[in-house]
N, C-alpha and C positions, 0 to 999 in steps of 0.2 A: 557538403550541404548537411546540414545538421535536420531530422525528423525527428518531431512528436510522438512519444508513444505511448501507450494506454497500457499501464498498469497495474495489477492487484498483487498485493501483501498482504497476506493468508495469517492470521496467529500470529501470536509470540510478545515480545515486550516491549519494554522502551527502547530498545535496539533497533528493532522494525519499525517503530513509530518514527523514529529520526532518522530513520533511511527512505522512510516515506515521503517527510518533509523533505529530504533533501532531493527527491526526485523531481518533486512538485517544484520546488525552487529553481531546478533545471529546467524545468518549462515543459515537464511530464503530466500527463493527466493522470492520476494516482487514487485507486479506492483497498478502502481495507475492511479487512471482515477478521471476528474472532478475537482482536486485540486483547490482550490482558487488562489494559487501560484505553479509554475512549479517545480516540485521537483526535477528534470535533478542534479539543481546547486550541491544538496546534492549526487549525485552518486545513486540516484533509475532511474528508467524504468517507463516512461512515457505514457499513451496511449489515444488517441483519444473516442477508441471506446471500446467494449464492448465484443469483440472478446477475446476469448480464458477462458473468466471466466469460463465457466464449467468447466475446468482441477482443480478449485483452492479446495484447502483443506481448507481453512475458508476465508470469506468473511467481512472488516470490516466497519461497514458503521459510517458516523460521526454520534455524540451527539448534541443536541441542548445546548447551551448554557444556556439559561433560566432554 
């Protein structure tokens, strides 16, 4: 049985932004904050601040590149 889960993607770049979409295309409920670029354009949920993360079922923060 497959669950929906409630996600936030913290920072970082067009890496996390297409891991976002791909969440959401999974049938994830998906918000991001911090982005380098605005994810709006891709059809995610954008936020300022830092409200509502305690609801989320996992948390994903970017990778260093190096």
């Amino acid at each position: 049985m497959k669950r929906e889960l409630y996600f936030w993607v913290l920072g970082g770049d067009l890496r996390q932004v297409k891991l976002a979409q791909l969440l959401q295309l999974d049938g994830h409920t998906v918000q991001t904050c911090a982005m380098e670029q605005r994810p709006e354009a891709g059809g995610l949920t954008g936020s300022d601040t830092l409200r509502g993360m305690e609801r989320a079922d996992c948390v994903i923060l970017p990778l260093p590149a190096a």
